[in-house]
VOTORDO-557751 format. One line per 10 residues: number of its first residue (from 1); their letters; for each residue x negated, y negated, z negated of C-alpha. Coordinates in nm, 4 decimals, m for minus. Each point is the difference from the previous one (the first is absolute). Last residue first. Layout:
<kolfis>
NUM	A	X,Y,Z; ... $
</kolfis>
This chain:
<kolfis>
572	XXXXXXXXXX	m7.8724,1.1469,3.3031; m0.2814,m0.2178,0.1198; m0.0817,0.1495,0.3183; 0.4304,m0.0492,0.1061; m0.1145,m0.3937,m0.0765; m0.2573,m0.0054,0.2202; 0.1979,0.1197,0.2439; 0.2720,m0.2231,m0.0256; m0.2571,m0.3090,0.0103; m0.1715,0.1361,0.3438 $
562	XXXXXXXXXX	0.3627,0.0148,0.1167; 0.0887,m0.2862,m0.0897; m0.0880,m0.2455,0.3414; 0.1056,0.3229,0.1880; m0.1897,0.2911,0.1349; 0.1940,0.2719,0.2006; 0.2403,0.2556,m0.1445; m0.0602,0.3339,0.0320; 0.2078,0.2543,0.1722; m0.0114,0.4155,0.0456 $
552	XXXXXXXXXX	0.1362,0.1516,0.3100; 0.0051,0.3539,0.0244; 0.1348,0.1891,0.3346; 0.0679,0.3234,0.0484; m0.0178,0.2744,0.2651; 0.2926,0.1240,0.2962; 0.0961,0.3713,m0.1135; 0.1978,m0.1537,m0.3219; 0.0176,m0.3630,0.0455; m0.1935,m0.2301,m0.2178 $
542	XXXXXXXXXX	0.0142,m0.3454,m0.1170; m0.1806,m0.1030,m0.3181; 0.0103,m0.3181,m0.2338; m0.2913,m0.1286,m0.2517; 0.0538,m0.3828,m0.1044; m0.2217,m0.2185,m0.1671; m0.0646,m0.1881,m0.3433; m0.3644,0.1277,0.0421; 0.1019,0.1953,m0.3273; 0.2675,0.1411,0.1824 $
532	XXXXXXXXXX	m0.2158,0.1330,0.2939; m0.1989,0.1486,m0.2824; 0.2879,0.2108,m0.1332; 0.1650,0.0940,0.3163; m0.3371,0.1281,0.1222; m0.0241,0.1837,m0.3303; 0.3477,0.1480,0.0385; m0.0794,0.0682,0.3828; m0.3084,0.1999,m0.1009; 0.1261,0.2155,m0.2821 $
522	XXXXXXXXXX	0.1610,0.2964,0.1822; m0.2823,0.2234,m0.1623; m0.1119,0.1506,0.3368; 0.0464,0.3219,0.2261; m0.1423,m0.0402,0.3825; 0.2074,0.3292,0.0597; 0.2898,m0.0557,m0.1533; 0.0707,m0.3288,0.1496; m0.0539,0.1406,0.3323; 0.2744,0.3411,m0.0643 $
512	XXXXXXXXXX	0.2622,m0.2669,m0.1101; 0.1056,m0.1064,m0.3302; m0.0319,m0.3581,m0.1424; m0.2066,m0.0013,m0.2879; 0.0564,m0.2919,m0.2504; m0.2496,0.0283,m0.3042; 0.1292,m0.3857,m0.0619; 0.2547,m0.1154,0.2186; m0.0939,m0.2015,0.2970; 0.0526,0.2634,0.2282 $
502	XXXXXXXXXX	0.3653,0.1049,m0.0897; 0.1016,m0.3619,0.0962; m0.0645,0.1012,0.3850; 0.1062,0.3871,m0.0151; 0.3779,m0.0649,0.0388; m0.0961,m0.1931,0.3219; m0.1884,0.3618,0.0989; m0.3368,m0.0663,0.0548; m0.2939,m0.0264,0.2177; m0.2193,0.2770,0.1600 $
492	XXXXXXXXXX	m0.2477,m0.2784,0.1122; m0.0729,m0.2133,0.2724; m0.0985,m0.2718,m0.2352; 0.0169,m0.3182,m0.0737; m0.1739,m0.2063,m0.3095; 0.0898,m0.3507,m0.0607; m0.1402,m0.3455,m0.1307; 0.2065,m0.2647,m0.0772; m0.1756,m0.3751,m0.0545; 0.3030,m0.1540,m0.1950 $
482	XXXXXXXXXX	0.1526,m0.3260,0.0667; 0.2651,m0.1859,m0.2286; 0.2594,0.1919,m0.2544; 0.0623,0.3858,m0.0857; 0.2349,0.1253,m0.2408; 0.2236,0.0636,0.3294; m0.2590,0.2727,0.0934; 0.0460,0.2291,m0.3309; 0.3584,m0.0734,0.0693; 0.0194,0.1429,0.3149 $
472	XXXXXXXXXX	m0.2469,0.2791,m0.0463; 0.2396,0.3147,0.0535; 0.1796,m0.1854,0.2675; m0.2944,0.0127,0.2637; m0.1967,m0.3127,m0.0004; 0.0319,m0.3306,0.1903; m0.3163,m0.1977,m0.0906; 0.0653,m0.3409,0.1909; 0.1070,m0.1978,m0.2626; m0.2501,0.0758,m0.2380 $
462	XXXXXXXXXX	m0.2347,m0.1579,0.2577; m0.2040,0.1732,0.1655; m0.3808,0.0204,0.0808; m0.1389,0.3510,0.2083; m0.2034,0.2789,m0.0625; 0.0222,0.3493,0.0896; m0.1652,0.3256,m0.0628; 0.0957,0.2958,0.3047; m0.0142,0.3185,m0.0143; 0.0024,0.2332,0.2937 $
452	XXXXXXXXXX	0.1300,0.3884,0.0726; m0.2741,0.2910,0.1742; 0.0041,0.1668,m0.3074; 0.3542,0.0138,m0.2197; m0.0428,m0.3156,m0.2148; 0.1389,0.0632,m0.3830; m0.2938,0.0199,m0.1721; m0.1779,m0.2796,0.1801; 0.3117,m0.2274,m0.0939; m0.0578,0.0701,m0.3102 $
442	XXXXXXXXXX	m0.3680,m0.1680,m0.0009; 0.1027,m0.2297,0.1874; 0.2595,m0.1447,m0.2881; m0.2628,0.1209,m0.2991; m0.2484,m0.2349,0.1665; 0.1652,m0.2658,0.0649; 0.1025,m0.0342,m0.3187; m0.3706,0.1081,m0.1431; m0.1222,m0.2906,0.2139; 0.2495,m0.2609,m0.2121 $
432	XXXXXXXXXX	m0.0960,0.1389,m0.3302; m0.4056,m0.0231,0.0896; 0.1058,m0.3666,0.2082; 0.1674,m0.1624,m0.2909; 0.2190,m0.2315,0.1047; 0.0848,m0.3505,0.1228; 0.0663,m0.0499,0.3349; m0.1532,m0.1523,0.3150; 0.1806,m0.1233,0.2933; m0.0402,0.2165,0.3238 $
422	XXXXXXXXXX	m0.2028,m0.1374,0.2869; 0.0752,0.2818,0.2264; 0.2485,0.2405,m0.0101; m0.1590,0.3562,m0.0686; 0.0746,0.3788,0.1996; m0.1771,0.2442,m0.1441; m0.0939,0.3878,0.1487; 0.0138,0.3151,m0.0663; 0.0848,0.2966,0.2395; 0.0374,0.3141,m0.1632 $
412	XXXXXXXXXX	m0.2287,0.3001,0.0679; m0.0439,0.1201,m0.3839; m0.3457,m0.0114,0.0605; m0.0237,m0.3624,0.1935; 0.3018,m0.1163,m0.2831; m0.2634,0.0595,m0.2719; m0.2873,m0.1618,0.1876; 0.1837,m0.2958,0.0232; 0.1269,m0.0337,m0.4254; m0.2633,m0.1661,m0.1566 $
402	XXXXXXXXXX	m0.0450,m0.2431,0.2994; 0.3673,m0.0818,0.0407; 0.0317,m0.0355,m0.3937; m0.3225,m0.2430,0.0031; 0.2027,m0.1766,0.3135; 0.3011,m0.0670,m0.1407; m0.1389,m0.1046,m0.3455; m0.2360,m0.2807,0.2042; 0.3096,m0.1110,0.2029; 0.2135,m0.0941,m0.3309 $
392	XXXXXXXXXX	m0.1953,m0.3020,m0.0478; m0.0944,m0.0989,m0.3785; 0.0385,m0.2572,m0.2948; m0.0287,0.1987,m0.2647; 0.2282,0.1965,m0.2903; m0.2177,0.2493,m0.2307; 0.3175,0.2799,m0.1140; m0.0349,0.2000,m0.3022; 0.2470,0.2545,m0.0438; 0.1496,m0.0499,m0.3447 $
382	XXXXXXXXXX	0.3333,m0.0463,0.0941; 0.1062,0.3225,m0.1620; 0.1735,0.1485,0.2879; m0.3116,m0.0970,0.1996; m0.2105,0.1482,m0.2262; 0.1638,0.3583,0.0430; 0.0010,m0.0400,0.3071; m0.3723,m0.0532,0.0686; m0.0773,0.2475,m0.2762; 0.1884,0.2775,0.2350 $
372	XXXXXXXXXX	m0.1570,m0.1374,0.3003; m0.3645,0.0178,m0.1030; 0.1085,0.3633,m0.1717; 0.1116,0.1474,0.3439; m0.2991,m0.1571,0.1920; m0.2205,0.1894,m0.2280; 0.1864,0.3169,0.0338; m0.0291,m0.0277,0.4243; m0.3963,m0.0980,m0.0821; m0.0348,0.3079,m0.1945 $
362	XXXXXXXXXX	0.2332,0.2135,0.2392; m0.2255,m0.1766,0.3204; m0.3005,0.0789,m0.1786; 0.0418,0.3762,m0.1098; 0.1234,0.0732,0.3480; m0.3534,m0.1529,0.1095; m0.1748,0.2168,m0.2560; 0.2092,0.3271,0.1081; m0.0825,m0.0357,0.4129; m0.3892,m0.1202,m0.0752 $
352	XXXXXXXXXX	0.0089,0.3436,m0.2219; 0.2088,0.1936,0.2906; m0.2901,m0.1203,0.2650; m0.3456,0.0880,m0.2184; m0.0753,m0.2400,m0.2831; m0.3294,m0.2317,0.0334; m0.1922,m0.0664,m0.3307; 0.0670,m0.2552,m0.2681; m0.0772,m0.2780,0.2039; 0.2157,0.1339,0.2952 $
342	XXXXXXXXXX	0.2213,m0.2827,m0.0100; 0.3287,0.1668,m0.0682; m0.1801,0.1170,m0.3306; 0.0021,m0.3525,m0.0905; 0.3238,m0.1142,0.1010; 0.1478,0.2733,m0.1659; m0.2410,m0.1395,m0.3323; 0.1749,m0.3117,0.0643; 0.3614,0.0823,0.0389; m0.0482,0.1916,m0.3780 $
332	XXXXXXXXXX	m0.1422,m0.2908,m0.1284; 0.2822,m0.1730,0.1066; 0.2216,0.2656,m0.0651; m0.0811,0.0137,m0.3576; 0.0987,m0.3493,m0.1154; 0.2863,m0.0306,0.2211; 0.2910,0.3065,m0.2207; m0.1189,m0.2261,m0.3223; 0.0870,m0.3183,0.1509; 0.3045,0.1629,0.1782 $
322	XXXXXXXXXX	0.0966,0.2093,m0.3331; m0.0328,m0.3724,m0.2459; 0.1530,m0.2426,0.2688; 0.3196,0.2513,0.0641; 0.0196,0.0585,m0.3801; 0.0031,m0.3932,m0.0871; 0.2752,m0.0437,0.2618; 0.2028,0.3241,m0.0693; m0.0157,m0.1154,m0.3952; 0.0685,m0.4253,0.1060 $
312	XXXXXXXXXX	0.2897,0.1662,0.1987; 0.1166,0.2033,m0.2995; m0.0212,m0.3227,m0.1990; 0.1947,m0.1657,0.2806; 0.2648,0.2656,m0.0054; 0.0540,0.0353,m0.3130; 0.0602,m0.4223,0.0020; 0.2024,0.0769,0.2885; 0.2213,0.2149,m0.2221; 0.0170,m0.1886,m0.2705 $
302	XXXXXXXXXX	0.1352,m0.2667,0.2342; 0.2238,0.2097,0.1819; 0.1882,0.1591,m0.3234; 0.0446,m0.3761,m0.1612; 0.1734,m0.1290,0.3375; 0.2117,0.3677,m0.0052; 0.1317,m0.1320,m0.3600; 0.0526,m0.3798,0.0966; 0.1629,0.1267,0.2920; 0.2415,0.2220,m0.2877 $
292	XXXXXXXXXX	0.0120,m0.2922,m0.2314; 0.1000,m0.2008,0.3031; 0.2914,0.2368,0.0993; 0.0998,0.0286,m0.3617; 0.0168,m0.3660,m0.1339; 0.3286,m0.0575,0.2316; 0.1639,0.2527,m0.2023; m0.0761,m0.1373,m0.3420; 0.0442,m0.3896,0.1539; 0.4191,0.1526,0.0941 $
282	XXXXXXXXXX	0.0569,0.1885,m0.3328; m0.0231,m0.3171,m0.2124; 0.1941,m0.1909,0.2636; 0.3082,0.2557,m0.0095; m0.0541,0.0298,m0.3745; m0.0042,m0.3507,m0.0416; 0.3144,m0.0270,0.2127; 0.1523,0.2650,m0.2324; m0.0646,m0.2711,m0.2814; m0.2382,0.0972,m0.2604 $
272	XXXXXXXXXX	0.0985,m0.1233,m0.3989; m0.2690,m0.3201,m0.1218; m0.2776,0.1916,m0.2641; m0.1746,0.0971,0.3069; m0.1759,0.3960,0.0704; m0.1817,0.0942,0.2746; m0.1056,0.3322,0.1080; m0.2255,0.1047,0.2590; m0.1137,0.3153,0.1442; m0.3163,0.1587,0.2469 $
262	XXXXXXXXXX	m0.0893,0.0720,0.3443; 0.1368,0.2892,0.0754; 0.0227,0.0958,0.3968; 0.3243,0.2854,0.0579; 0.1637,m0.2690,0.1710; m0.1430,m0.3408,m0.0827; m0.0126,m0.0515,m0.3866; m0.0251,m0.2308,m0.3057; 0.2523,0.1221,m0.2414; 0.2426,m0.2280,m0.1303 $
252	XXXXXXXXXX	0.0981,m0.0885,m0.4043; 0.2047,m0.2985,m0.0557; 0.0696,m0.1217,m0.3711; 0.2203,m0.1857,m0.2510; m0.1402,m0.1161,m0.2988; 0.0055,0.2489,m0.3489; m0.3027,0.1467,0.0510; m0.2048,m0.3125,m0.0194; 0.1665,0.0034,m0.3479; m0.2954,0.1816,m0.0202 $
242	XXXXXXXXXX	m0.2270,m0.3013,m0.0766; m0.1017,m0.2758,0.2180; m0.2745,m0.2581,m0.1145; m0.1375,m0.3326,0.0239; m0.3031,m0.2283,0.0405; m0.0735,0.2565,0.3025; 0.2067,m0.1954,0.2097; m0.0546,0.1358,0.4050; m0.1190,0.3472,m0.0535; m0.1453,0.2123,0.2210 $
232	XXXXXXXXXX	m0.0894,0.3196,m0.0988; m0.1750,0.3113,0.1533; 0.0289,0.3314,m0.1754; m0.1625,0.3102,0.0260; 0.1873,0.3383,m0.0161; m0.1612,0.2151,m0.2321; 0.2795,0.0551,m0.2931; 0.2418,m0.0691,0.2517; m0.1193,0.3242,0.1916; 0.0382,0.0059,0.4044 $
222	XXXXXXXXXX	0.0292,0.2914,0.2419; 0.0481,m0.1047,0.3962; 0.2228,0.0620,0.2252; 0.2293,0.2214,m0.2337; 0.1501,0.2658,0.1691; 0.4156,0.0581,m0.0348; 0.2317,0.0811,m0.2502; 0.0187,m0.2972,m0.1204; m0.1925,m0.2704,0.1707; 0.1244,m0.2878,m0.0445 $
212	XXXXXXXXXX	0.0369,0.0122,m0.4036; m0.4088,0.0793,0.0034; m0.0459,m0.3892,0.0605; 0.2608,m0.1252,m0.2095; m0.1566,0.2026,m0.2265; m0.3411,m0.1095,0.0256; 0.1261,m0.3659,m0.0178; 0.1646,0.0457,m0.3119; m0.3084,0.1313,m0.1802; m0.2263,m0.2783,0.1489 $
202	XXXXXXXXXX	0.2370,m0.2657,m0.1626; 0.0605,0.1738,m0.3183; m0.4094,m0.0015,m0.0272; 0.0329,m0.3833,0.1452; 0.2274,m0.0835,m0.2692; m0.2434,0.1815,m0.2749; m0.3149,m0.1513,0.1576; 0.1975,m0.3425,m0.0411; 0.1662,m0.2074,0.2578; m0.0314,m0.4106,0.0805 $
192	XXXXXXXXXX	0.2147,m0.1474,0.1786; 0.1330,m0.0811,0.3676; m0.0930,0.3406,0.1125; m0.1612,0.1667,0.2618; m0.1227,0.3474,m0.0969; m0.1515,0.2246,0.3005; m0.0519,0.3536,m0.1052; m0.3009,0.1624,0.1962; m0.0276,0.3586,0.1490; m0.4072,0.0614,0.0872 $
182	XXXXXXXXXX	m0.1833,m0.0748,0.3204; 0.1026,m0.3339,m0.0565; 0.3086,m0.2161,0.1175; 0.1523,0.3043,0.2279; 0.1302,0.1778,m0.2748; 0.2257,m0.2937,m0.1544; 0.2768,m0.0073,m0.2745; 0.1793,m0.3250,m0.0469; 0.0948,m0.1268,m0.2838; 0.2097,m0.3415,m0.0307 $
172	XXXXXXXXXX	0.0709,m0.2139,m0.2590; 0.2180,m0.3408,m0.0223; 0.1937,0.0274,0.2941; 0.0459,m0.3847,0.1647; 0.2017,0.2478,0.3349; m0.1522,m0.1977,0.2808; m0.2961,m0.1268,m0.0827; m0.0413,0.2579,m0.2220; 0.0736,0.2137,0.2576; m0.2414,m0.1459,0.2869 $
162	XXXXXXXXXX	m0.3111,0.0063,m0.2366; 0.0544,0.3435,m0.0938; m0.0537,0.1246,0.4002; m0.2374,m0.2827,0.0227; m0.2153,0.2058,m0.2827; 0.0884,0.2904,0.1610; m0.1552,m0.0547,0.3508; m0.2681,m0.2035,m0.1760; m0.1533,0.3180,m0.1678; 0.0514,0.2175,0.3038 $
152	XXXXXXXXXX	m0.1797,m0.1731,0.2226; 0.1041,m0.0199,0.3800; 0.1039,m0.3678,m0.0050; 0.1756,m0.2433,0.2158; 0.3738,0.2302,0.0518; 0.0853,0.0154,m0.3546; m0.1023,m0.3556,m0.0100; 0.2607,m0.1118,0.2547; 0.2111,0.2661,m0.1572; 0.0235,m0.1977,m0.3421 $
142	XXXXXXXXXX	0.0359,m0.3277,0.2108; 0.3262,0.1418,0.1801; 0.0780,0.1337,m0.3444; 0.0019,m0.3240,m0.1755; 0.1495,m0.2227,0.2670; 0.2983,0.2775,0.0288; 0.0048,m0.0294,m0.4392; m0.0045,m0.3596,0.0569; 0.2821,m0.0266,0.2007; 0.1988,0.2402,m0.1496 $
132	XXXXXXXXXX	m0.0056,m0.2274,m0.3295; 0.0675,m0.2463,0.2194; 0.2837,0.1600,0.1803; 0.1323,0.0982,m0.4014; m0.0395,m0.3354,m0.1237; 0.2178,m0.1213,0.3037; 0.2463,0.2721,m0.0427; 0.0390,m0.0901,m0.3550; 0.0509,m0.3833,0.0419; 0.2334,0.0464,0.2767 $
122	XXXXXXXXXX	0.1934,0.2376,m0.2912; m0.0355,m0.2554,m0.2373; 0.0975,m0.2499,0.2548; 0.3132,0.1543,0.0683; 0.0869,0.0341,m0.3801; m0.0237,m0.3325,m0.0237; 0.2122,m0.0796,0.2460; 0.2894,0.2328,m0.1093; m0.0584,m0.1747,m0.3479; 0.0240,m0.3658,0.1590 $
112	XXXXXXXXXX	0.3236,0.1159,0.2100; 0.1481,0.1470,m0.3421; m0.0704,m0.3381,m0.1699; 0.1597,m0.2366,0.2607; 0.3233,0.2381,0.0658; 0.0450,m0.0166,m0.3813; m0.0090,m0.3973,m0.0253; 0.2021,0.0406,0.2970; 0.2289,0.2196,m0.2004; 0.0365,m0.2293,m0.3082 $
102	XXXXXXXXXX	0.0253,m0.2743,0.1574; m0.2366,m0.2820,0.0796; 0.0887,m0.3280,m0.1738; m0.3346,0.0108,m0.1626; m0.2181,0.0016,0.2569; m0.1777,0.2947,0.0758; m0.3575,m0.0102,0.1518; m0.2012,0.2673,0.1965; m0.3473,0.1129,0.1187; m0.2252,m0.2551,m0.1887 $
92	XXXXXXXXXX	m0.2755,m0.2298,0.0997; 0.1240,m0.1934,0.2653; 0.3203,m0.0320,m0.2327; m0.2660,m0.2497,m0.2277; m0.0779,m0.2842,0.2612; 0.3871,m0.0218,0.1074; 0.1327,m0.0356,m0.4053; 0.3513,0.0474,0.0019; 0.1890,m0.1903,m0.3202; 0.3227,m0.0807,0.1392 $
82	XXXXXXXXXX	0.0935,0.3362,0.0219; m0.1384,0.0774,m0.3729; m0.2655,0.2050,0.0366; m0.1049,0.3897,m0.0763; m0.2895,0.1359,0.2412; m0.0113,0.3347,0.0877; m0.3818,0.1745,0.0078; m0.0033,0.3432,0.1602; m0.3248,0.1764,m0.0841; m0.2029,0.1796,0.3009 $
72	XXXXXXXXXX	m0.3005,m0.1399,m0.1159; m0.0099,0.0332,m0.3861; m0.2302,m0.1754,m0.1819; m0.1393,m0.2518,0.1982; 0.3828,m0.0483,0.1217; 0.1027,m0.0710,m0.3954; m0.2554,m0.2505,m0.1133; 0.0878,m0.1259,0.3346; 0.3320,m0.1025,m0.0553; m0.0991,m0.1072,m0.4039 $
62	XXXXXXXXXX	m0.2636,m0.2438,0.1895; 0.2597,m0.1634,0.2128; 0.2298,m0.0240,m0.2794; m0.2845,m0.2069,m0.1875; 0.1288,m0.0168,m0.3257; 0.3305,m0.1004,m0.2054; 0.1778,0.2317,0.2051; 0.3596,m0.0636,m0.1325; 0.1718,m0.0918,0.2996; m0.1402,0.2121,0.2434 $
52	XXXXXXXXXX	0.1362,0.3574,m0.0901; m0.1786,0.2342,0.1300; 0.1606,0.3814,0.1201; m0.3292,0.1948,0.0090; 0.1447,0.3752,0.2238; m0.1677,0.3043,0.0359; m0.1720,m0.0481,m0.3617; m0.3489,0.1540,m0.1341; m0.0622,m0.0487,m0.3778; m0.3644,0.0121,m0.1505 $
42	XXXXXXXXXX	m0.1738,m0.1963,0.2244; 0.2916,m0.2623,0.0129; 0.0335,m0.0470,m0.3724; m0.2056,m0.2859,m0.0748; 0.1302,m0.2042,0.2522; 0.3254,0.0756,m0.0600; m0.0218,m0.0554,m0.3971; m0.1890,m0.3108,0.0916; 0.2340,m0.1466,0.1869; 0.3117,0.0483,m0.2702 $
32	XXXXXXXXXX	0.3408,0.1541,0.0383; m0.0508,0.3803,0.1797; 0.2732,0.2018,0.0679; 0.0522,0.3622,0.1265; 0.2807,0.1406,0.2421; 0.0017,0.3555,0.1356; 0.0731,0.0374,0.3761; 0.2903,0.2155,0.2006; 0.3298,m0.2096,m0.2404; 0.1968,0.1640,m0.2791 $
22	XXXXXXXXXX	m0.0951,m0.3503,m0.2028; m0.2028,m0.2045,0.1822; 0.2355,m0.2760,0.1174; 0.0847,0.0009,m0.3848; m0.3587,m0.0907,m0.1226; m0.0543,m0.2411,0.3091; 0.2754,m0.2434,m0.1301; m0.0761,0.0470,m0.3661; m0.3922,m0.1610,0.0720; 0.1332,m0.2439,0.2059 $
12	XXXXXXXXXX	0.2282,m0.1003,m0.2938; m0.3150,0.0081,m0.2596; m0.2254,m0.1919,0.2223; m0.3823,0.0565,m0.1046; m0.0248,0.2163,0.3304; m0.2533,0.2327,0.1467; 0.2400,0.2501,0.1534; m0.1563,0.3909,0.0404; 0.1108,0.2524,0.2660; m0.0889,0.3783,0.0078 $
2	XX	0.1008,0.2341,0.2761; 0.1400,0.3430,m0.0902 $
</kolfis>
């Protein structure tokens, strides 16, 4: 039932409103004196002020607002004489009555002023509500903003507890974790302060909440509350909750994704949940999952790769330690075959000269083996040294030509070079830039039927020019400005276009009766690749099976920097 109140000293007035009352849809309360209204109006809320304005000593103006500041939505009625309408004070009220009304419009006036207020309550209501709803929307849109800008665990479920007291103003929250650690932790935010005993009762109740999901079934993981750690965070430590704690309201969720576990929470608030709080209070749990769960996999990968790299650092370490100890014998070894080759120690009949020369080539063979396996292996390690000069590329074309003539004479393949003139220079090293060409001719002698050609190449072009095939297309597009590009054709046995990537993989061995015969480690292209790199080049390939191959390695010419870059690349 509405409430109305007359502020009146005016005994007749007074009577009047008393018996309009009676039987009537509001209840009827009177006030005589300013200060008993003013004093009263936090401690007495009214639908309706009916005011009286001939017997307010005071500041009517200020007893008006006294009243809105107070109470919003409050209808204020002014009381006056007809002849006694003030213009400057109805601007501030929602009603007068004069007092020749009647009875039933004086009725009609106050039933129209509670209908309105009771209107604007409910406006009032819905508006608090959209803006509580507001918030809470702003809230979780920011919550999963930060859900989805971090893969650690820890700040996942902090913002997680962040967003609901935010949100929900609990006043303690525990949230079991076994992704924080590599052990299960118990969470504690609370606004106070809590003893060992609370936080024994605490750790208690959240292992059973815990176990409670899973009856009947596997437990993910096993945890003891007289071991589980605990990690608080307390925002007023100057005071204390006790187990009345026990007596707020609560929430308890699992934090899950299918048949993934990533923990619990439960919050308890001395304030009574709504179901919208539940609604909102299960909504950040779920959305929590799917990040805990990256979060989880993120963790996985990175102690894996650090595995990984120490296991690398092993196989690194091992690889320098067996080659260096696999070289030092076979170099004396090559020597004293070298020696007896000579005939200083004696001539050998036919089959001995036969056996020592075998002996060499497998010696050598194993030697070259073990240069290329410790040239990989530094080269994954970036700790190949490289000694960057000003050079020409002609003089490593034509050492490689000359080292490698006679070889193509007794293998009966045509070998020749073909240079463009007046080439730029570059800046490399010419012992890593010779062993490029090198290990690019010297496949292509393996793989040369007799009676075939090779061809090196050398030519200036710009990045824009290079049109690989579209295995190397990005490789190629990293490229900007001129390049001196050197390639190696051949008439060889070429290779399938599912072949072409295969080739550059480490210990790759593409099979077909040639490649089986000449044999090999498979490492020459990665080591190629690898140099070429540190050149900042480009190595590409085009072959056709049954029509020979083509390798194409670029390096970039000299620039006003280069000579700076490269003495930079020295120093790390």
């Amino acid at each position: 039932m509405s409430k109305v109140l007359i502020f009146s000293e005016n005994n007749s007035v007074i009577e009047k409103y008393s018996q309009l009352s009676e039987g009537k849809f509001f209840n009827f309360a009177v006030c005589t004196t300013e200060n008993e209204l003013l004093s009263g109006i936090n401690d007495n809320a009214y639908d309706i002020y009916l005011i009286d304005n001939r017997n307010c000593s005071g500041n009517l103006k200020q007893i008006i607002q006294g009243v809105k500041n107070v109470y919003e939505n409050a209808q204020i009625i002014l009381l006056t004489p007809p002849d006694n309408i003030d213009n400057d004070i109805l601007s501030d009220v929602n009603g007068y009555i004069c007092d020749n009304y009647s009875n039933n419009m004086i009725l009609n006036i106050i039933n129209t002023c509670i209908k309105t207020k009771s209107k604007l309550d409910k406006l009032t209501t819905r508006n608090a509500d959209m803006k509580e709803s507001l918030y809470r929307l702003n809230v979780l849109y920011n919550t999963s903003s930060q859900f989805s800008g971090t893969l650690d665990i820890k700040n996942l479920l902090t913002y997680m507890t962040d967003g609901l007291e935010r949100s929900l103003s609990f006043d303690l929250s525990c949230t079991i974790s076994f992704g924080f650690e590599n052990e299960p932790v118990l969470i504690i935010h609370s606004l106070y302060d809590v003893s060992e005993e609370l936080i024994n009762a605490l750790k208690f109740r959240a292992v059973l909440n815990y176990k409670s999901l899973f009856e009947n079934k596997e437990i993910p993981f096993e945890i003891d509350d007289t071991k589980l750690k605990i990690v608080k965070d307390i925002k007023n430590p100057h005071e204390k909750f006790t187990f009345s704690i026990f007596q707020y309201d609560n929430m308890f969720a699992p934090i899950d994704l299918g048949d993934q576990f990533f923990g619990c929470i439960e919050i308890f608030r001395n304030k009574a949940f709504t179901s919208d709080d539940v609604a909102y209070f299960q909504t950040i749990v779920r959305q929590v999952s799917l990040p805990l769960k990256s979060a989880g996999l993120y963790k996985e990968i990175k102690e894996k790769n650090i595995e990984l790299e120490k296991l690398e650092r092993i196989k690194s370490n091992f690889v320098s330690i067996v080659s260096h100890e696999l070289r030092t014998p076979l170099t004396p070894l090559k020597n004293a075959l070298s020696i007896l080759s000579s005939g200083r120690c004696g001539e050998f009949n036919k089959d001995g000269i036969h056996f020592l020369d075998m002996a060499k080539r497998n010696v050598s063979q194993l030697i070259n083996i073990i240069n290329d396996i410790l040239d990989l292996n530094k080269i994954e390690a970036g700790m190949m040294i490289f000694k960057y000069k000003k050079m020409n590329i002609h003089s490593i074309i034509e050492n490689v030509k000359s080292n490698f003539i006679n070889v193509a004479k007794e293998n009966n393949i045509g070998f020749h070079a073909e240079e463009q003139e007046n080439l730029p220079d570059i800046y490399g090293d010419s012992q890593r830039l010779e062993q490029i060409l090198t290990n690019l001719v010297s496949n292509a002698i393996k793989f040369t039927p007799e009676n075939k050609h090779i061809t090196i190449k050398s030519e200036l072009l710009n990045s824009s020019e290079i049109t690989p095939c579209k295995y190397f297309e990005d490789e190629i597009k990293s490229l900007k400005g001129d390049y001196i590009v050197v390639s190696v054709i051949d008439e060889g046995i070429g290779m399938k276009d599912e072949n072409i990537l295969k080739a550059f993989e480490m210990f790759s061995q593409i099979e077909n009766s040639l490649t089986r015969k000449v044999g090999g480690t498979g490492l020459g292209l990665p080591i190629v690749k690898g140099m070429v790199k540190a050149h900042k080049g480009a190595l590409w390939c085009e072959s056709e099976e049954g029509n020979g191959s083509s390798f194409y390695f670029a390096i970039p010419v000299c620039s006003e920097n280069s000579e700076i870059k490269t003495v930079q690349k020295e120093i790390v």
